[in-house]
C-alpha positions in Angstrom: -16.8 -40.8 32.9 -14.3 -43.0 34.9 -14.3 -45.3 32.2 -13.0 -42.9 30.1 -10.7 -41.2 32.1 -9.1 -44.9 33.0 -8.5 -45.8 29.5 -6.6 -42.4 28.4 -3.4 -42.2 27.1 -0.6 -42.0 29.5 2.3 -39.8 27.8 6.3 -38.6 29.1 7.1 -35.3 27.7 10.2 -34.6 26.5 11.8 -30.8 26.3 15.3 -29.7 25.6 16.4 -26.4 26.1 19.0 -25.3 23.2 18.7 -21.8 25.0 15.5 -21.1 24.8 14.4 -17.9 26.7 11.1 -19.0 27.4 11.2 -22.8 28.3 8.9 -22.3 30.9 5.9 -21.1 28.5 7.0 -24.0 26.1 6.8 -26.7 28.7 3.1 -25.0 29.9 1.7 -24.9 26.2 3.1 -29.0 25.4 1.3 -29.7 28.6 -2.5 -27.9 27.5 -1.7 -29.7 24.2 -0.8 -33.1 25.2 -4.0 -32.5 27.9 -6.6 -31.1 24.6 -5.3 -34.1 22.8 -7.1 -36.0 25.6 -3.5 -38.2 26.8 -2.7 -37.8 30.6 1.1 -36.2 31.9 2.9 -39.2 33.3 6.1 -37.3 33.8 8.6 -34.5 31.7 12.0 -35.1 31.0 14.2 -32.2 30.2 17.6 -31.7 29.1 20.2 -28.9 27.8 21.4 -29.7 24.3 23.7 -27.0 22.2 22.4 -29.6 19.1 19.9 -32.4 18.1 21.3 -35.5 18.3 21.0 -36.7 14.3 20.1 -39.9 15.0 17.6 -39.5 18.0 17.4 -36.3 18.7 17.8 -36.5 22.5 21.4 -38.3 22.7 22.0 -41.9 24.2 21.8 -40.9 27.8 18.7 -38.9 27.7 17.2 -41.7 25.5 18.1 -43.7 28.1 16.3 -41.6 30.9 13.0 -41.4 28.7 12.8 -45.0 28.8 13.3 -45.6 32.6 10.6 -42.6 32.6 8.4 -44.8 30.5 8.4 -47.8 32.4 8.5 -46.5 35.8 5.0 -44.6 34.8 3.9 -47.3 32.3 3.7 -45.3 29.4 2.0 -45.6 25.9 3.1 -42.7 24.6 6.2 -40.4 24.4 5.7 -36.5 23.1 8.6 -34.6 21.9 8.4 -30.9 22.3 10.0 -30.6 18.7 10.0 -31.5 14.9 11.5 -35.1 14.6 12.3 -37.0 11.3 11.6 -39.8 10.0 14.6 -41.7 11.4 14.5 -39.6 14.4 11.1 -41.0 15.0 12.0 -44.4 14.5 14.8 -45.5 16.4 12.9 -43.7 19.4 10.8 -46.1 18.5 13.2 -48.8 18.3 14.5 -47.9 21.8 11.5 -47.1 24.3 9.6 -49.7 22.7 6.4 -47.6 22.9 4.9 -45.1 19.8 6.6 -41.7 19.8 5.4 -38.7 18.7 6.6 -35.0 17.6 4.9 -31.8 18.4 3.8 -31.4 14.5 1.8 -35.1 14.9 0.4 -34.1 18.4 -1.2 -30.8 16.9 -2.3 -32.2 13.6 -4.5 -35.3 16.2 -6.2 -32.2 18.1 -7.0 -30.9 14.7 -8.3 -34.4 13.6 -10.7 -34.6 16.6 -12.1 -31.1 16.5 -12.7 -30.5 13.0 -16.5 -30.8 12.6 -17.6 -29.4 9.4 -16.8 -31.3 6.4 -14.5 -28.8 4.9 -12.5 -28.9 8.2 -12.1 -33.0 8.3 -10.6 -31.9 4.6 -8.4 -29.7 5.2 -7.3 -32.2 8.2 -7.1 -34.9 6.3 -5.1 -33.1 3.4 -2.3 -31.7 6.3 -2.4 -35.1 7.8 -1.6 -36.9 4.3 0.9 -34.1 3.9 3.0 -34.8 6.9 2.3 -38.3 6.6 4.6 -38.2 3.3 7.5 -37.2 4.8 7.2 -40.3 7.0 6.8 -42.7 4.1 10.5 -43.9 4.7 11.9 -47.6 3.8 9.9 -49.9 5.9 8.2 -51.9 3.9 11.5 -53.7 2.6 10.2 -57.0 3.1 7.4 -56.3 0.6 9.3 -55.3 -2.8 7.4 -57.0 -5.2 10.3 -56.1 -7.8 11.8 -59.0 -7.2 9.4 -61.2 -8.0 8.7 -64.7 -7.3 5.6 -66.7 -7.1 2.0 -64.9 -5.8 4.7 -61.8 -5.7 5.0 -60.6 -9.3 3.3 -57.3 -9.4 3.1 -53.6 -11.4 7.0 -53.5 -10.7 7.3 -51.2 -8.0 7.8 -51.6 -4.5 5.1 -51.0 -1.7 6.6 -47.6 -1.0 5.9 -46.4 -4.3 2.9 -47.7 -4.6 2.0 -45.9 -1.1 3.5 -42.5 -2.7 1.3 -42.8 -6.0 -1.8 -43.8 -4.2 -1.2 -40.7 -1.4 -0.5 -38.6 -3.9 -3.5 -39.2 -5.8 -5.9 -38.9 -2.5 -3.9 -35.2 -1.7 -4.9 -34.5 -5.3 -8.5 -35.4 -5.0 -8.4 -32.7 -1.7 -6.8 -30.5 -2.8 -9.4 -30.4 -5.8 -12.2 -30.7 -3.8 -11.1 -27.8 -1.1 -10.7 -25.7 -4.6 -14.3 -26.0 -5.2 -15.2 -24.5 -1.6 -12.7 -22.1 -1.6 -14.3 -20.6 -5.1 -17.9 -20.8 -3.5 -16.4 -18.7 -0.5 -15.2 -16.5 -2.7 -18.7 -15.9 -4.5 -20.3 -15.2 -0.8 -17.8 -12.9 0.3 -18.1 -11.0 -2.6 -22.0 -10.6 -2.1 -21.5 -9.6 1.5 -19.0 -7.1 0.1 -21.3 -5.9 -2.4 -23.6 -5.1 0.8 -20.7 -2.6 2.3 -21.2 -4.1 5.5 -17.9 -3.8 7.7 -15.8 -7.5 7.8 -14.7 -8.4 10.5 -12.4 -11.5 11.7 -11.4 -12.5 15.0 -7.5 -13.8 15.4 -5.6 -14.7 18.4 -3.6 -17.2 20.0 -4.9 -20.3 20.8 -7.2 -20.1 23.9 -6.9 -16.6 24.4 -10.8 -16.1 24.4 -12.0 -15.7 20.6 -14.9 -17.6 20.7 -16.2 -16.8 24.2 -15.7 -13.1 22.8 -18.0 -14.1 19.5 -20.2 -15.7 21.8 -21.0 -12.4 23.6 -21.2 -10.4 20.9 -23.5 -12.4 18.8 -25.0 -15.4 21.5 -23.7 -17.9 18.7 -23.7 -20.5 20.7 -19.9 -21.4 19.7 -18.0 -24.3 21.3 -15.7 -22.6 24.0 -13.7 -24.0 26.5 -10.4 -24.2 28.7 -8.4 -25.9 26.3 -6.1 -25.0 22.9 -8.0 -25.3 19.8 -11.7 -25.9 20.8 -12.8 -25.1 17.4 -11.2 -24.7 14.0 -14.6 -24.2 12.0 -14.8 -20.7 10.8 -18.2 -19.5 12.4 -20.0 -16.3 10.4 -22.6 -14.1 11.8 -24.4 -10.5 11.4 -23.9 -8.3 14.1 -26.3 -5.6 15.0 -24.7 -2.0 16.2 -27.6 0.3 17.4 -25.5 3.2 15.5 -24.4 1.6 12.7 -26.6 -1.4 11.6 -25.5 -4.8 10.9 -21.5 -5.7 10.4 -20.6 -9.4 9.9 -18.4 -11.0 12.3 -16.3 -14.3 12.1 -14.7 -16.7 14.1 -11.2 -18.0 13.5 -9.0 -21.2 14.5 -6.3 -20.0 16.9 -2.7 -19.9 16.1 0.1 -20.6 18.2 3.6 -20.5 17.9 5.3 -22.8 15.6 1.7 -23.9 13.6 3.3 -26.6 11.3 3.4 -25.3 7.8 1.1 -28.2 6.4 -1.7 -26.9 8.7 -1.5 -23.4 7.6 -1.5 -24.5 3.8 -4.1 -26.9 4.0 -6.4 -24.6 6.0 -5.3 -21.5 3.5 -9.2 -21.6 2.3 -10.5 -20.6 5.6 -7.8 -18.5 6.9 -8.4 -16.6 3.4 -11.7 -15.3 5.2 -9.3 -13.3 7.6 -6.8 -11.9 4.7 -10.2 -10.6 3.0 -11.7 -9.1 6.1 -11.8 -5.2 6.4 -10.5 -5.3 10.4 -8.7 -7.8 12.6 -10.3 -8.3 16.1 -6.8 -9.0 17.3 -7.8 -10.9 21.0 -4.7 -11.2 23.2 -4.6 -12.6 26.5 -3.8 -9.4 28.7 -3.1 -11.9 32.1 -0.8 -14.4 29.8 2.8 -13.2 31.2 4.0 -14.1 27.5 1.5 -12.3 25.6 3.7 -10.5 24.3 5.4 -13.3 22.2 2.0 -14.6 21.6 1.2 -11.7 19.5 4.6 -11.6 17.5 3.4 -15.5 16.7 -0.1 -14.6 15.4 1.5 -11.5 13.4 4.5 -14.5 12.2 0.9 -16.8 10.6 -0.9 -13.5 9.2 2.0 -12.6 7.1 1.9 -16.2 5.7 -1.5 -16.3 4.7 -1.0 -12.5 3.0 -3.1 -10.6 6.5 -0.2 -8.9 7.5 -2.0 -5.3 5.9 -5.3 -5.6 7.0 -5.7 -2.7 9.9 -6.0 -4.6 13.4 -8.2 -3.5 16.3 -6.5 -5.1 19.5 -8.7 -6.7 22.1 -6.8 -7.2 25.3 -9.0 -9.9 27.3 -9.2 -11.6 30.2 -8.8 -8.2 32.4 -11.1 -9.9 35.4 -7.7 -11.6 35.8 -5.7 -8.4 35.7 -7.9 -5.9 37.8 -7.6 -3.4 35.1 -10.9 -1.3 34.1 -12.1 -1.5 30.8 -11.1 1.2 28.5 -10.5 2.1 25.1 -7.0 3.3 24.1 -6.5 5.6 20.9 -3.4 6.0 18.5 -2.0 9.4 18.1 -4.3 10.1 15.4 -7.1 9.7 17.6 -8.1 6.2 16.0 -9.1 3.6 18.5 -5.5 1.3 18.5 -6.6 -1.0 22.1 -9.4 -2.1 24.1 -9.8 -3.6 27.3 -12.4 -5.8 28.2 -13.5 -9.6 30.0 -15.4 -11.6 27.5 -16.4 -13.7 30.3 -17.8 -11.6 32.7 -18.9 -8.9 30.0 -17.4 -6.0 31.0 -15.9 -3.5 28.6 -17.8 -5.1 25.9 -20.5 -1.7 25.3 -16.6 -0.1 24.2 -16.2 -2.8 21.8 -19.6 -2.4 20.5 -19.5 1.2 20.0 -15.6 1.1 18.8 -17.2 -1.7 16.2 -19.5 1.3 15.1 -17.2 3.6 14.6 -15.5 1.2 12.4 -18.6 0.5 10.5 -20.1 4.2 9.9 -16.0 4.9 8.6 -16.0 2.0 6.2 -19.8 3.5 5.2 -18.9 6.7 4.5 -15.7 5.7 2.7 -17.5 3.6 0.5 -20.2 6.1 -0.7 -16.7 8.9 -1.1 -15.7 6.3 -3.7 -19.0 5.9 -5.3 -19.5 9.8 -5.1 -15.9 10.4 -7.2 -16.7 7.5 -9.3 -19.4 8.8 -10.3 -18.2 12.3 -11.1 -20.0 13.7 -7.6 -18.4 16.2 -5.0 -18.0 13.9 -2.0 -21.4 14.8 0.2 -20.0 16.7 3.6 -21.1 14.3 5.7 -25.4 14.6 5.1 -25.8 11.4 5.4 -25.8 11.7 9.2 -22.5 9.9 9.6 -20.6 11.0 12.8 -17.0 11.2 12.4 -14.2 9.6 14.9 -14.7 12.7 17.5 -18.7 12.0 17.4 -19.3 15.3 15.7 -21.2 15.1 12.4 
């Protein structure tokens, strides 16, 4: 365990305020990422900027104050807080003399460790290749191969182009491939549909408690832990209610704010399971103090993947940290908008499960309405022993 801990990654975080309201959160979520992506905090560096500096994004004299950063601390590694380019990238480079990263390549390495399914090292792989094109900038001068010469003459194109054509042809091949399992999906979902069993997916921002949640509800045994993307896998299971039978639940990466674009389009497959779903499990964390913009960033990602419609069910967690009581809120239509519990230590979760019911025996009786009309039938009034929201039948 020493071993390991001596041979980690020592990293200087960089974070420029260009009037940022909430710095402060910023600085604390680089921190859990550069810690997830298992590199130790050497030191921060911080600076007011009104603009990025084109050519290294920092400006000469705060370039300057990285690098006496890095070598007081001995540093391998320098994270930037931000989205660098190419040339942004490397003259940093250039100047610290160590490898410098943005916070688009720091997420996409957590990814890269986590994934564990062989769709998820896919979908990595695909958003890795993606970002990793943007990158492919003029550095392999010294190889042309256009201009011949002997044990040179080649195809006639340089050693960029032949790394675009042959990247472009692996991003093909995944792209392809993740087709194929997102048609498969497609045919499962449509069976459990065919079931009328209530969907449901769990969303939330990143290490807000989703899958210690799933894990009490369904004992899946679901890697949780302390840190910002512990798993990425979706995770499907049948839940049973006591009053309502079985609904399937599922368990979602966590998004936080900013998710680079590539991610979101190369995990589109599995993030599809939540646009499909028939209710969000919305889990915020209630003791974050800036849970509040957490949830306008996992709203920001459901609109991208087309979830923005499908009805939500907040879940405010974590509420052993607040010393609030578990309860259930309802809108003023008397549907059940909020509910407090602790995933952790358990309570409020016999609210959940009965506020999963009531979903559930809705969704039922809705779907044998439809069959009823269809059919030419008078909808039954309620004999099927369905209660409705108030409990009466």
């Amino acid at each position: 365990m020493a071993e390991g801990a001596a041979s980690a990654e020592r990293a200087v975080i960089v974070q420029l305020d260009f009037g940022s309201a909430d710095l402060a959160d910023q600085l604390e979520e680089v921190r859990l990422l550069t810690r997830s992506a298992g590199a130790e905090v050497c030191a921060v560096v911080q600076g007011r900027r009104h603009s990025p500096d084109a050519a290294t994004y920092a400006g000469k004299g705060k370039v300057e104050e990285i690098s006496a950063e890095v070598a007081a601390h001995e540093a391998d590694l320098v994270i930037f807080n931000h989205d660098l380019t190419a040339g942004q990238e490397r003259n940093l480079e250039r100047a610290l003399h160590c490898r410098v990263i943005d916070r688009t390549s720091l997420i996409l390495d957590i990814f890269a460790q986590r994934a564990q399914s062989s769709e998820g090292k896919l979908q990595v792989e695909l958003a890795q290749l993606e970002h990793l094109a943007t990158r492919l900038v003029r550095g392999w001068t010294h190889l042309e191969r256009q201009k011949g010469g002997i044990g040179l003459r080649g195809p006639g194109e340089t050693q960029l182009e032949t790394d675009r054509r042959l990247l472009g042809i692996r991003v093909r091949l995944l792209k392809e491939r993740l087709v194929r399992l997102e048609r498969q999906r497609g045919v499962q979902r449509k069976a459990r549909g065919r079931g009328e069993l209530l969907n449901v997916s769990l969303v939330g921002y990143t290490n807000a408690g989703k899958s210690t949640l799933f894990n009490a509800l369904t004992h899946a045994g679901v890697f949780a832990a302390d840190q910002l993307f512990a798993t990425l896998d979706t995770t499907t299971r049948k839940l049973w209610l006591p009053e309502a039978g079985h609904i399937v639940l599922s368990d979602t990466v966590g998004f936080i704010r900013d998710l680079p674009h590539s991610l979101v389009a190369a995990f589109h497959a599995t993030l599809e399971a939540t646009a499909a779903a028939d209710v969000l499990l919305h889990v915020v964390d209630s003791a974050s103090p800036a849970r509040d913009e957490q949830i306008a960033d996992v709203n920001k990602v459901l609109a991208e993947i087309g979830a923005a419609d499908v009805p939500q069910l907040t879940v405010l967690n974590k509420l052993d940290l607040t010393g609030l009581p578990p309860a259930v809120e309802r809108d003023e239509y008397g549907r059940i908008s909020r509910v407090r519990v602790s995933a952790r230590s358990g309570e409020g979760l016999p609210l959940l499960r009965e506020a999963l019911a009531e979903l559930a025996r809705t969704k039922l009786r809705d779907s044998r309405e439809r069959r009823e009309r269809a059919a030419g039938l008078a909808p039954s009034q309620h004999g099927d022993g369905i209660l409705d929201a108030d409990g009466s039948p």
